[in-house]
N, C-alpha and C positions, 0 to 999 in steps of 0.2 A: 504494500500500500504506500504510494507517494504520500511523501507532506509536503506544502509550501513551506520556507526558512520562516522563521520567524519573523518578526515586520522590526527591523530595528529602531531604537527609538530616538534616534540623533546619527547624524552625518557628521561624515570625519574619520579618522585615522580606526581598523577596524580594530577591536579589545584580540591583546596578546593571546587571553585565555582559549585552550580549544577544546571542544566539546568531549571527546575523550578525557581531557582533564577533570572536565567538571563530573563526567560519571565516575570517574575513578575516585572524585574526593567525596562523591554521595556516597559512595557503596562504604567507603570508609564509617562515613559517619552513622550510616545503617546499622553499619555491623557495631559497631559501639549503643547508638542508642536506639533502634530500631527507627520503622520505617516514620510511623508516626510523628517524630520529632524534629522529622527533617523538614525544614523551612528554608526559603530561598536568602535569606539572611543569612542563618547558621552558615552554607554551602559559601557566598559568598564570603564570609569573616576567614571558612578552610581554607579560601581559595587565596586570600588577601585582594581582593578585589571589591570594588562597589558591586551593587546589587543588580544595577542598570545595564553593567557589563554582562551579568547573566543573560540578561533578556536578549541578546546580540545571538544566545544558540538555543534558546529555550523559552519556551511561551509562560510556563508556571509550571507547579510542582507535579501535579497529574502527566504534563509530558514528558517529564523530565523520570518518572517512576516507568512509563510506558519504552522511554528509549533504553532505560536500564535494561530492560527486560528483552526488548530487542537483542539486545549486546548480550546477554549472558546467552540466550535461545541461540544464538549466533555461534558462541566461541564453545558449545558442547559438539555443534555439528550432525549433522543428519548420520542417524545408525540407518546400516543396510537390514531392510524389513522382510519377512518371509513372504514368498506366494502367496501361500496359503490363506485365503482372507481372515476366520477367524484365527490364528496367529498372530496376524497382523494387526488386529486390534489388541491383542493381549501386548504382543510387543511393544506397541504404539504407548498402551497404558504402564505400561513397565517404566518406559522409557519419560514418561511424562513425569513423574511417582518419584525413579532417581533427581531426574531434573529440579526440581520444586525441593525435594531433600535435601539438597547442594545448597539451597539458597530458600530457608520456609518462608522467609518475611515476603517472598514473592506468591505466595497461596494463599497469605492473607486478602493483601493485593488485587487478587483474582479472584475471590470469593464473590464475585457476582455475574449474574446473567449477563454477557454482551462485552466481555471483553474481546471475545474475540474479534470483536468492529474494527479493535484499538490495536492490535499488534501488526506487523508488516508478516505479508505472505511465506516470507521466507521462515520464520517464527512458528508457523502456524503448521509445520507438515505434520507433526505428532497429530492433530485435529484430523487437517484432510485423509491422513491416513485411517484413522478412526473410520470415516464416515463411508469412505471406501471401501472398507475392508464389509463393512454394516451392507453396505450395497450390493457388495460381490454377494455375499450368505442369503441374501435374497429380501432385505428390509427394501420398503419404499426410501425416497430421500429423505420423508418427514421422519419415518422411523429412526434412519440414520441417526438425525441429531438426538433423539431422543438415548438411544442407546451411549451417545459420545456424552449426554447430561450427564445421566445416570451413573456413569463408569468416570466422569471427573466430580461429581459428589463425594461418590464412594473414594477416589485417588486423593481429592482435597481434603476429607476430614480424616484419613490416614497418616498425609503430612501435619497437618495442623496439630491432630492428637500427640504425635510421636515429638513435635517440636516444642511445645508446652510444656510437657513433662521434661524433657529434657533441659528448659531454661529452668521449671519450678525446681527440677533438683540437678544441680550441679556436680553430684558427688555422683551421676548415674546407680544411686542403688536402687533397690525393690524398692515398689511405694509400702509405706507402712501404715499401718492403719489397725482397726479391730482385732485382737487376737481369736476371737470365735463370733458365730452370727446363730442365732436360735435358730436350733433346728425345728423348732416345730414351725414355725413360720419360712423358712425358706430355707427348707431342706437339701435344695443342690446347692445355692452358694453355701450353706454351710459345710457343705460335703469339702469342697474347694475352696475354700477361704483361706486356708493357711498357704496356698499354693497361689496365688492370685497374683502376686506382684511377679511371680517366675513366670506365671501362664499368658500375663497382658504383654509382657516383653519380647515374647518368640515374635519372628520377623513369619506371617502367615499372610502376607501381601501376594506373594506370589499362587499360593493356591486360591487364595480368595478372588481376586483379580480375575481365573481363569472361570472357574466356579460360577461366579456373577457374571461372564461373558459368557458364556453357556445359556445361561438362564433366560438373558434379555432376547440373542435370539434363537432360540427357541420359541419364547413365546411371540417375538413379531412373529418370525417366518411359518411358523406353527409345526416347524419340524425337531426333530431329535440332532443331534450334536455327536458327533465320532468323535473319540480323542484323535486329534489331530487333524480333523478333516471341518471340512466348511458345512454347510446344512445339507442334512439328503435325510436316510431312512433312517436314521439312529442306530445303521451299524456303523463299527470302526474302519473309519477310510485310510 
């Protein structure tokens, strides 16, 4: 997706600053105080520059979040994706899942309907490939997105889970909590309670991911799932 530059906002000698500099001292300041507290000011005082200078490669803080994003979706670079359509969505989701992992405060970010409007095509192959792979298996287009929702729900509150816990405890131990839960009230976490902070920890993304793409089409195409194969009779392709 093109953007027009920014509209500068005075004539004259163009600001030293270059726009890779300025992503590179946002992600700085990211990474220290997250994304929230990043201000075109703050970024500015990193940069040792006016504010004004900014506006020479960047409109405000929403584009300048959107070009970050850019730039990281850019420097991981396209994995080569299977045949196979359903693979390729699993792939696709895998690959979306590491991505966001590398960098959660970018899932926050993305936690809404319609960003994909906002990112540049080249960004955006993890998506088309989704939707593609949804098409080949036999979904309509509309289907398609719906299964790409569904499976970035499911990828985003994965990341966002695993990266919370992670900041709330720094020392990465088990969360700790109740030593027992009445069994007569809720007799299977009590079964499993003592085990709970061992059991939420296991990395089960990868089966669940496959799992959950099974499921969705299945129920568009109204067919069964082979491991390893795209929709047909529900034998193994």
């Amino acid at each position: 997706m093109s953007r027009t530059p920014a509209p500068h906002g005075r004539t004259g000698r163009p600001p030293v600053t270059s726009r890779p500099q300025i992503l590179e001292a946002a992600r700085r300041l990211i990474d220290v105080d997250g994304w929230e507290k990043l201000t075109i000011r703050r970024l500015a005082a990193e940069l040792g520059v006016g504010a004004t200078t900014l506006y020479h490669h960047i409109r405000n803080k929403d584009e300048l979040l959107v070009l970050m994003l850019d730039q990281h979706l850019a420097q991981l670079g396209r994995a080569r994706l299977p045949d196979d359509p359903r693979e390729r969505v699993i792939a696709s989701a895998t690959a979306m899942r590491d991505a966001l992992a590398a960098w959660p405060w970018a899932a926050e970010i993305l936690t809404a309907d319609g960003f994909v409007g906002l990112l540049d095509e080249s960004a955006l192959w993890m998506v088309e490939a989704i939707l593609s792979g949804a098409v080949d298996c036999g979904c309509t287009p509309a289907q398609s997105v719906d299964v790409f929702r569904d499976v970035w729900y499911y990828t985003v509150g994965e990341v966002l889970v695993r990266a919370n816990t992670a900041r709330r405890r720094p020392d990465a131990g088990p969360l700790t909590f109740r030593e027992s839960f009445d069994a007569t009230q809720v007799p299977h976490l009590a079964a499993v309670g003592d085990r709970w902070g061992e059991l939420a920890a296991r990395d089960i993304y990868p089966e669940g991911v496959r799992d959950f793409v099974d499921g969705l089409l299945a129920r568009f195409t109204g067919r069964g799932l082979g491991e390893g194969g795209a929709a047909g009779d529900g034998h193994a392709g």
